[in-house]
Every structure is written in structure tokens, then in C-alpha cells.
DSSP file (Angstrom, degrees, kcal/mol; ACC not computed):
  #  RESIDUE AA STRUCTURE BP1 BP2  ACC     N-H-->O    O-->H-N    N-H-->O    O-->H-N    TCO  KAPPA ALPHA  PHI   PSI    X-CA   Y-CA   Z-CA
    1    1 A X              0   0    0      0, 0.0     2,-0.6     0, 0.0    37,-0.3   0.000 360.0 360.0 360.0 117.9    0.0    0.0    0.0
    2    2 A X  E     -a   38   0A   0     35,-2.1    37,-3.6     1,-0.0     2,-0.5  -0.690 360.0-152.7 -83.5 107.8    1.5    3.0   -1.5
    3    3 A X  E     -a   39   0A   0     -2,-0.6     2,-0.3    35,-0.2    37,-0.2  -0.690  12.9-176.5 -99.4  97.9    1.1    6.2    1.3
    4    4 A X  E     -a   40   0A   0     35,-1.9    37,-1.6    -2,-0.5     2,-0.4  -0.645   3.5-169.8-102.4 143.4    0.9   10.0    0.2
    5    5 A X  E     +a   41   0A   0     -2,-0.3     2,-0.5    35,-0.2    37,-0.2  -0.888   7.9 172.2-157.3  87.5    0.7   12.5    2.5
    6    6 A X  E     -a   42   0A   0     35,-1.8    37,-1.2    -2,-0.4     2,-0.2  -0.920   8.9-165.7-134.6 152.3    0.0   16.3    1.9
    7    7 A X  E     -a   43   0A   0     -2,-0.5    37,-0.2    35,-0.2     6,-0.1  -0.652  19.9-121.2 -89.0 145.0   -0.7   19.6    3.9
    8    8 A X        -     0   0    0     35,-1.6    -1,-0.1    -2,-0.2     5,-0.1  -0.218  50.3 -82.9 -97.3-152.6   -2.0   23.0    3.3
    9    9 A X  S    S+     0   0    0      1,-0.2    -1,-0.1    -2,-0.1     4,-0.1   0.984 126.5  49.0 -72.8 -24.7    0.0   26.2    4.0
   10   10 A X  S    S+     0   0    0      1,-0.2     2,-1.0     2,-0.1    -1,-0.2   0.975 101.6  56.3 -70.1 -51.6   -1.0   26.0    7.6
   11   11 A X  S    S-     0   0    0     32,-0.1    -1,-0.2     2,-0.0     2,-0.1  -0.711  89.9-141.0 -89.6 117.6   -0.3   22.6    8.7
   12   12 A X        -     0   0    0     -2,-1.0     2,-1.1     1,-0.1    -4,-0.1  -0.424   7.9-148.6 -81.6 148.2    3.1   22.5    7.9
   13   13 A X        +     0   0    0     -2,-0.1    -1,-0.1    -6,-0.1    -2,-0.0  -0.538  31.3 162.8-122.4  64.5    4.4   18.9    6.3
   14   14 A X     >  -     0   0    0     -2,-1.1     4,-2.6     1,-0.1     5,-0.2  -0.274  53.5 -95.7-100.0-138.4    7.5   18.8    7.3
   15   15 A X  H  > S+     0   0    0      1,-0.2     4,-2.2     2,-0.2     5,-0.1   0.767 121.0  47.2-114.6 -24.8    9.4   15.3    7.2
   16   16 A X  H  > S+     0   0    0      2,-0.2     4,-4.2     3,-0.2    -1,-0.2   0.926 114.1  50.9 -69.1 -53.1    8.9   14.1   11.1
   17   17 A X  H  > S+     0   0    0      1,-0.2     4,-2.6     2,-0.2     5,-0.4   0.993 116.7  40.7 -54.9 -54.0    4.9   15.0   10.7
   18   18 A X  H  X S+     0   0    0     -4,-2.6     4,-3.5     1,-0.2    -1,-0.2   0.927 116.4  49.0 -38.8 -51.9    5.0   12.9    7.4
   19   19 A X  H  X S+     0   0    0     -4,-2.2     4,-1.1     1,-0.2    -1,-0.2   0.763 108.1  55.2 -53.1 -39.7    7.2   10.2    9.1
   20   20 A X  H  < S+     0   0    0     -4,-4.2    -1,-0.2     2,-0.2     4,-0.2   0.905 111.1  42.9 -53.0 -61.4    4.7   10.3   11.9
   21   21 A X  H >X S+     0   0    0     -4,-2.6     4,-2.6     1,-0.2     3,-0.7   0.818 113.0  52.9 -59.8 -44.6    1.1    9.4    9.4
   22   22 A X  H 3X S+     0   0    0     -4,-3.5     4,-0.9    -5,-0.4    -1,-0.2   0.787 106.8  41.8-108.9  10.5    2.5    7.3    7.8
   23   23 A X  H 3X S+     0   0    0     -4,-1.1     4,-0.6    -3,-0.2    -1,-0.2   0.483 120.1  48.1 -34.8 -25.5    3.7    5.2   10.4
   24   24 A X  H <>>S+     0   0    0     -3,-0.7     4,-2.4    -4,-0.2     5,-0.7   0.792 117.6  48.7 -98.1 -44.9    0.0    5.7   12.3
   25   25 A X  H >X5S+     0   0    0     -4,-2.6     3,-1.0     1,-0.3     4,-1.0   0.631 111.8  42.4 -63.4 -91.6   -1.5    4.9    8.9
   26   26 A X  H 3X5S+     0   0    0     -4,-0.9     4,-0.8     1,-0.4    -1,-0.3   0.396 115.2  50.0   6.8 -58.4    0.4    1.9    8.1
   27   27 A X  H ><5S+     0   0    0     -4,-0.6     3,-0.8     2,-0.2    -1,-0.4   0.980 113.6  44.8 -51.8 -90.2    0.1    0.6   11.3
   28   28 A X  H <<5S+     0   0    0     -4,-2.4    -2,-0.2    -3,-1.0    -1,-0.2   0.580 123.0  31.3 -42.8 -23.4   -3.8    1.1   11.5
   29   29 A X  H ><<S+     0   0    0     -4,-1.0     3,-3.7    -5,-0.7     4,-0.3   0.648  81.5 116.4-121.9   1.5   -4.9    0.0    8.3
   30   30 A X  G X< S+     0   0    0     -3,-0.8     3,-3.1    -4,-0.8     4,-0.2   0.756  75.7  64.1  -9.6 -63.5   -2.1   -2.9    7.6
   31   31 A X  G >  S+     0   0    0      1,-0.3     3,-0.5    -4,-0.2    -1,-0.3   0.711  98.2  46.7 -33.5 -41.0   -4.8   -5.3    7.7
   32   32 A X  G X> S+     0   0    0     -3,-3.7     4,-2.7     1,-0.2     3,-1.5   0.039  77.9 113.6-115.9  36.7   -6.6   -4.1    4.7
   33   33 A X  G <4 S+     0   0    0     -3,-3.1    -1,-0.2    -4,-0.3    -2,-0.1   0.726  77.1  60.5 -69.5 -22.7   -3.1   -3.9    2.4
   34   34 A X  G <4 S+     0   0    0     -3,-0.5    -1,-0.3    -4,-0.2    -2,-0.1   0.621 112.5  29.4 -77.3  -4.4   -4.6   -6.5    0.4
   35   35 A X  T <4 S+     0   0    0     -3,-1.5    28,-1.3    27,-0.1     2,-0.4   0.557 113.7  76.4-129.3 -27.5   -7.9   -4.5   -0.8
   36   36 A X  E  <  + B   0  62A   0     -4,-2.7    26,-0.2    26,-0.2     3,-0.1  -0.663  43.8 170.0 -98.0 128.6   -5.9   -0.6   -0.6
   37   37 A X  E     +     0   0A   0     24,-3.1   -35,-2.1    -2,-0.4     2,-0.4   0.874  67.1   3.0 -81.0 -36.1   -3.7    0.3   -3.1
   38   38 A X  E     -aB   2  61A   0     23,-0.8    23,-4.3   -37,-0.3     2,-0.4  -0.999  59.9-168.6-153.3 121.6   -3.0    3.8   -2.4
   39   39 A X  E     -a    3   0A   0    -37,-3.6   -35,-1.9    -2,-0.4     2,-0.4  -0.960   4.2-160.8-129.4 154.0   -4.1    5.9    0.1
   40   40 A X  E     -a    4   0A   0     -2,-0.4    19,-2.2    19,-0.4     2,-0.5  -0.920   1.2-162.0-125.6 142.8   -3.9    9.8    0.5
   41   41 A X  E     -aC   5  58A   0    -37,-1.6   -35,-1.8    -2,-0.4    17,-0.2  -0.946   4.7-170.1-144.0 130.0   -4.1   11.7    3.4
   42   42 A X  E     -a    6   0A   0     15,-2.4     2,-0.4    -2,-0.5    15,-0.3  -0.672   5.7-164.8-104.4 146.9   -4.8   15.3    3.3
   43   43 A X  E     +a    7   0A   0    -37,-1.2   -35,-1.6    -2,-0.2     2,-0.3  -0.846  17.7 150.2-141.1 112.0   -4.5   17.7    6.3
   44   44 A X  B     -D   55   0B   0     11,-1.9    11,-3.3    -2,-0.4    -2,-0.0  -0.870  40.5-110.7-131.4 171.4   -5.7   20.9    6.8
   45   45 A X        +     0   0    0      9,-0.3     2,-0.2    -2,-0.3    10,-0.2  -0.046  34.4 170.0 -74.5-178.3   -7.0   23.9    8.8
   46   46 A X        -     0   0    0      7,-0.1     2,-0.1     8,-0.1    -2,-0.0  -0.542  33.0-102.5-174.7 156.1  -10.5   25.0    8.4
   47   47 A X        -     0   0    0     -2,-0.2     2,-0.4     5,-0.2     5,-0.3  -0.438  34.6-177.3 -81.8 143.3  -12.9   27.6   10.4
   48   48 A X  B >   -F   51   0C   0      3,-9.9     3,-3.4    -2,-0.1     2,-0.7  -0.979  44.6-103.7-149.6 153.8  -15.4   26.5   12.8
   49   49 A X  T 3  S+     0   0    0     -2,-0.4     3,-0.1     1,-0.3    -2,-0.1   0.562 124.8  47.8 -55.0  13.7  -17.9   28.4   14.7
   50   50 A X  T 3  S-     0   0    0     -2,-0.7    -1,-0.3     1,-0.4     2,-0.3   0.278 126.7 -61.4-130.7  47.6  -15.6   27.7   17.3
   51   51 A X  B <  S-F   48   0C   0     -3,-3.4    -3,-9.9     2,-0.0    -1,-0.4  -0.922  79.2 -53.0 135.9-172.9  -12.1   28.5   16.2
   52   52 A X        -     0   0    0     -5,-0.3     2,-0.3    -2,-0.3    -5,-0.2   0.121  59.4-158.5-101.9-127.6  -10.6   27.2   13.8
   53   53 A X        -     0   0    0     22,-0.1     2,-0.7    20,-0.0    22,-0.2  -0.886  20.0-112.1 169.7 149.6  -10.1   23.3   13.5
   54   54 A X  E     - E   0  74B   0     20,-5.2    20,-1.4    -2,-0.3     2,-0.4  -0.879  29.2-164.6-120.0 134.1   -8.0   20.5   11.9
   55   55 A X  E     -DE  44  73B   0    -11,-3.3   -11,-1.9    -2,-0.7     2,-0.4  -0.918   3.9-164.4-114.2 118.2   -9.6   18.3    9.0
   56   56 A X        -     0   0    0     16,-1.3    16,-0.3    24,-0.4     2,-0.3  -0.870   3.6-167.3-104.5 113.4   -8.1   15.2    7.9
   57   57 A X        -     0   0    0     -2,-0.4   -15,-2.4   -15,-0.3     2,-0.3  -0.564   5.5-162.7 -80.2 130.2   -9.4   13.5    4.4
   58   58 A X  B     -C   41   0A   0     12,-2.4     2,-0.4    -2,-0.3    12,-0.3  -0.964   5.5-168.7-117.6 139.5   -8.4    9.9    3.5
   59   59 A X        -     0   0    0    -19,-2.2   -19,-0.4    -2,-0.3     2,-0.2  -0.656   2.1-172.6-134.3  81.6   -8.6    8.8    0.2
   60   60 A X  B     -G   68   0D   0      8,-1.2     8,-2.3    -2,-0.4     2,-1.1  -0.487   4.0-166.2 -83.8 128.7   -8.3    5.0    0.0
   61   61 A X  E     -B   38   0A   0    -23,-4.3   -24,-3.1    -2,-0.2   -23,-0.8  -0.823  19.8-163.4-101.5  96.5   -8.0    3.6   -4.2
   62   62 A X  E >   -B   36   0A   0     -2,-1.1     3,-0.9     4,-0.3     2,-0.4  -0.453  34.9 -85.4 -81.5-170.1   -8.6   -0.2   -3.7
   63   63 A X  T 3  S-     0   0    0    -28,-1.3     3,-0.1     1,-0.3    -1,-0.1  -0.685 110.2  -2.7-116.5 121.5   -7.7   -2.4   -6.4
   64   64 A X  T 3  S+     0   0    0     -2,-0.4    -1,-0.3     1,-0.2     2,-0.2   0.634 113.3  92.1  58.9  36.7  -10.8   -2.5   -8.8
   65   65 A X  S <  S-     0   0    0     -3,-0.9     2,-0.3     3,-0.0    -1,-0.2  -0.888  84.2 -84.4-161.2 159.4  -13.2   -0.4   -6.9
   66   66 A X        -     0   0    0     -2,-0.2    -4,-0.3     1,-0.1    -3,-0.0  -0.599  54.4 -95.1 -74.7 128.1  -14.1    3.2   -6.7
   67   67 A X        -     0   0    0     -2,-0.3     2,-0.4    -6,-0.1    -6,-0.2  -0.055  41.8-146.8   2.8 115.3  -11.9    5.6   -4.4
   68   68 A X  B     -G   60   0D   0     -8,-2.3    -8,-1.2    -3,-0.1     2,-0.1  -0.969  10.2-158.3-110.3 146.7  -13.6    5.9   -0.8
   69   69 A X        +     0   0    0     -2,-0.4     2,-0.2   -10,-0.2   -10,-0.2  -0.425  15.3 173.9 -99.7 175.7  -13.3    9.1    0.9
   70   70 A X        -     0   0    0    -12,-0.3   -12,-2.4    -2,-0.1     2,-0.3  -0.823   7.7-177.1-175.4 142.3  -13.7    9.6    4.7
   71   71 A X        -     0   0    0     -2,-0.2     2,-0.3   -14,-0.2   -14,-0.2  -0.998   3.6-171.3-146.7 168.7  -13.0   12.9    6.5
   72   72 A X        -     0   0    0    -16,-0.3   -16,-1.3    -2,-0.3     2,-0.3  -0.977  16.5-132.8-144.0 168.7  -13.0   13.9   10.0
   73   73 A X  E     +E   55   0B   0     -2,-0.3     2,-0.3   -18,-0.2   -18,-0.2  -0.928  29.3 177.3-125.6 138.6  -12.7   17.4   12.3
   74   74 A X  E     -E   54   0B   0    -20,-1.4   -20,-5.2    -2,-0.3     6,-0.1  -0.960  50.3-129.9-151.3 162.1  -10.5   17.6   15.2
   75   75 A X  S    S+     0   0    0     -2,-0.3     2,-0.2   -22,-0.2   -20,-0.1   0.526 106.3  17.9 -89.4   4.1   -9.4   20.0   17.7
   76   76 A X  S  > S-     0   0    0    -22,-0.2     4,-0.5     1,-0.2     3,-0.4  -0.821  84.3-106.7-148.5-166.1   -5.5   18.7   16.5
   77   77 A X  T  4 S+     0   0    0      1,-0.3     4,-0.4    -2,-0.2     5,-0.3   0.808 117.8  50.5 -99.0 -38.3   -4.0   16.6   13.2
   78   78 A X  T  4 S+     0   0    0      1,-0.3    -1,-0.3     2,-0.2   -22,-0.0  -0.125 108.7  48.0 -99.2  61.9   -3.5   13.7   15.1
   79   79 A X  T  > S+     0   0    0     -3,-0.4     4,-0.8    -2,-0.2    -1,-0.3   0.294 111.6  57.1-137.0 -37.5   -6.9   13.5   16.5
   80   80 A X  H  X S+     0   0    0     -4,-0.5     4,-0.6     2,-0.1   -24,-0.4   0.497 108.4  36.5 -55.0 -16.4   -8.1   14.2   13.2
   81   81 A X  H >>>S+     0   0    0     -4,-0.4     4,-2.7     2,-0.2     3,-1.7   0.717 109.6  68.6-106.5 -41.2   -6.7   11.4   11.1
   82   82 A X  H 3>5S+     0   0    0      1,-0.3     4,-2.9    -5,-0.3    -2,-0.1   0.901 110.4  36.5 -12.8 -57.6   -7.3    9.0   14.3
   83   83 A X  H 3X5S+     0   0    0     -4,-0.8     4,-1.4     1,-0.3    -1,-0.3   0.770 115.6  50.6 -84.2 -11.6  -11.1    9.5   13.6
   84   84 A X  H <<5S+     0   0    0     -3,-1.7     4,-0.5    -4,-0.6    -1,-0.3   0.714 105.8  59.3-101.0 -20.6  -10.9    9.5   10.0
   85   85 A X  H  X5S+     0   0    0     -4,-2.7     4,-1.5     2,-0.2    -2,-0.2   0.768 102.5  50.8 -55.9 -33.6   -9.1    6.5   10.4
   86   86 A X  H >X<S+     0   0    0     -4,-2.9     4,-3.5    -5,-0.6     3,-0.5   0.994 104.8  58.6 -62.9 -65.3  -12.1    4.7   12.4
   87   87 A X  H 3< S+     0   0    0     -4,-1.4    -2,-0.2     1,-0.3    -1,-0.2   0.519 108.6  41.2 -89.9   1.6  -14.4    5.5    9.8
   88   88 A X  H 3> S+     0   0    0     -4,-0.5     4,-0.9     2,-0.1     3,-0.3   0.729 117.4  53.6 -89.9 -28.1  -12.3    3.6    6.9
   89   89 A X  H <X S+     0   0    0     -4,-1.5     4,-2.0    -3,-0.5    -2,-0.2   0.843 107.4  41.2 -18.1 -75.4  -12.0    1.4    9.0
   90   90 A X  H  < S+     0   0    0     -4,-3.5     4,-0.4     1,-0.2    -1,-0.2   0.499 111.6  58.0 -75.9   2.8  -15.5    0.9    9.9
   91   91 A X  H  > S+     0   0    0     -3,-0.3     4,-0.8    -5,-0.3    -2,-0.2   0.549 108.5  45.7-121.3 -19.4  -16.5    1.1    6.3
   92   92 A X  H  X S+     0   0    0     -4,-0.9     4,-1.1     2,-0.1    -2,-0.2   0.535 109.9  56.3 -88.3  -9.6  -14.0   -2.1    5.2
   93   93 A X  H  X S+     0   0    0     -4,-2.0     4,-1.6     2,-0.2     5,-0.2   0.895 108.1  46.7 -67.2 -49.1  -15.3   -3.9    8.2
   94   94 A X  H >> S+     0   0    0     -4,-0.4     4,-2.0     1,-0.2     3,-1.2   0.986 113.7  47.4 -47.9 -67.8  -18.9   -3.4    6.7
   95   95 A X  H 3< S+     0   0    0     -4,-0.8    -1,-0.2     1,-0.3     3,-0.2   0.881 117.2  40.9 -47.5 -51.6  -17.9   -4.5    3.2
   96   96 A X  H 3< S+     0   0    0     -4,-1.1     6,-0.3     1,-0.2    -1,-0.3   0.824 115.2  54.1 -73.0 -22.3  -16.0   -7.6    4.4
   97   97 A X  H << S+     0   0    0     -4,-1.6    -1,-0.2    -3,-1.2    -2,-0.2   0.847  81.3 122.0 -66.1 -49.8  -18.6   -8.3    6.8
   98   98 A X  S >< S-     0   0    0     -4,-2.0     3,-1.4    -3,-0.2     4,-0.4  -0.003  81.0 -92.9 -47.2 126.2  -21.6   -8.3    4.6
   99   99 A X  T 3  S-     0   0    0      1,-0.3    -1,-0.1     2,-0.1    -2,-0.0   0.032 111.7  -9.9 -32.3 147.4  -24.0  -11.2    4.2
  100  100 A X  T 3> S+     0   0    0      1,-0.2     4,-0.7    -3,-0.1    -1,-0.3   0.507  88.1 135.6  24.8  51.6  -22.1  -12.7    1.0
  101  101 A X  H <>  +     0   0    0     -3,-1.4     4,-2.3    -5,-0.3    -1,-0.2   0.802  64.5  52.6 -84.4 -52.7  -19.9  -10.3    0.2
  102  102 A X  H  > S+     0   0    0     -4,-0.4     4,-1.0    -6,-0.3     5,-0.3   0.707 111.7  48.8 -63.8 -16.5  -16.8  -12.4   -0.3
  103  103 A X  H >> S+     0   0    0      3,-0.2     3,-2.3     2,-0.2     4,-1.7   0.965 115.8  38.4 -81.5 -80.1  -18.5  -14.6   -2.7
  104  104 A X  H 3< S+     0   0    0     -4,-0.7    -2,-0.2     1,-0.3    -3,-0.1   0.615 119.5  48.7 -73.2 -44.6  -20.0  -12.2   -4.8
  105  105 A X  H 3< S+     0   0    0     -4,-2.3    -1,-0.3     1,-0.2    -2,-0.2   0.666 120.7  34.6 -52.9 -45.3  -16.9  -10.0   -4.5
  106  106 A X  H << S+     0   0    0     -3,-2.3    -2,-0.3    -4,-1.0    -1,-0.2   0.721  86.8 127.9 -89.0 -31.5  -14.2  -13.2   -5.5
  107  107 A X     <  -     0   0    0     -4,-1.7     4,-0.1    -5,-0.3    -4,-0.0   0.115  40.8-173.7 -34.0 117.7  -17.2  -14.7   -8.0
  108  108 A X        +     0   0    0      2,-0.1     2,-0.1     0, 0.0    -1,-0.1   0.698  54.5  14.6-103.4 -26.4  -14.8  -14.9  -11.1
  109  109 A X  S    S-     0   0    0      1,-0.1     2,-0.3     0, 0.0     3,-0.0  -0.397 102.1 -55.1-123.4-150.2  -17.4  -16.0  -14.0
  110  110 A X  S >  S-     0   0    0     -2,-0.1     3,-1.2     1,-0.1    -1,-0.1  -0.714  87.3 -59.2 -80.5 151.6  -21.3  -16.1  -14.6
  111  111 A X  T 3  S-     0   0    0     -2,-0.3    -1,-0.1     1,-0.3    -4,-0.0  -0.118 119.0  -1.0 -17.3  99.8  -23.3  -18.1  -11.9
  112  112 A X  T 3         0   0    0     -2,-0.1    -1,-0.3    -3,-0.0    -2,-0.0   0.634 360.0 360.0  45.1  48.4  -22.2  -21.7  -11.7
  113  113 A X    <         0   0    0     -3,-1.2    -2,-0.2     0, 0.0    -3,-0.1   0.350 360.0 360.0-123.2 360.0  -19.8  -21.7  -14.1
């Protein structure tokens, strides 16, 4: 699983913070290296009616399937990707989970063939 890792001007990207995500990431989604090819994580600032606030976007491409997004709001970065990490998380637990999913999902031809 290939991990890319960018900031806007305010959350600064330098080479410890990077070193930091994609350790966290790596770590946290290991498990689902067979289904992600590429994952992105964006970080940024953004206003909220109570300050400002730190956003992190995950952009997981798995291998023959549409790009899922996930984003979460935190009062810090790593509190942000933490939660945006639970909810990809929880959304490849669903998928794998799902009544028949792995059949229909592996199913290589038409129906008994």
C-alpha cells in the first residue's frame, strides 16, 4: 500500500509530521493492504464556529473499486486522522462483513460456471 501525504499552507508537512502518518497509517490499516492500493491523506485547517479546526481527508483507491473518501474534524491533526481513520476502517469492516460479500466479490465468472 502506497502512502501519500499532503498539507496545506497552515499545517506544515515537514518530514517528522509525514514520518509520523505514515507510520500511524500503516500501522492502523495494515490489515486491509490486500484491498488498498493507495491511500492519500490530506490535512488541513479549516474555520469552525468555534475557532478554527484541523480536518483530515483519506482517500483510500482499492484495487478494482471506486476511491472511498472519509474525512474527520479535530481540535488537532492527530486527532483528526485518528477519527478519519475509524471510519475507513469501519466502512471495510462493513464490506467484508456483509452477508455474502466475499462470494459475490471473489465470483470470477457467470453463476455456476
Amino acid at each position: 500500500m502506497l502512502i501519500q501525504i499532503g498539507t496545506d499552507q497552515v499545517v506544515h508537512g515537514d518530514e517528522e509530521l509525514i514520518r509520523h502518518f505514515e507510520e500511524e497509517l500503516t500501522t492502523r490499516l495494515s490489515r486491509f493492504s490486500d484491498h488498498i492500493t493507495r491511500l492519500e491523506a490530506h490535512f488541513k485547517e479549516e474555520a469552525a464556529d468555534d475557532g478554527m479546526n484541523r480536518c483530515c481527508v483519506l482517500e483510500a483507491r482499492p484495487a478494482g473499486r471506486r476511491t472511498v473518501a472519509v474525512s474527520h474534524h479535530a481540535g488537532s491533526v492527530d486527532e483528526a486522522c485518528r477519527g478519519a481513520v475509524h471510519k475507513l476502517e469501519s466502512m471495510y469492516g462493513r464490506a467484508d462483513h456483509r452477508k455474502g460479500g466475499d462470494s459475490i466479490r471473489h465470483q470470477s465468472g457467470p453463476a455456476g460456471s
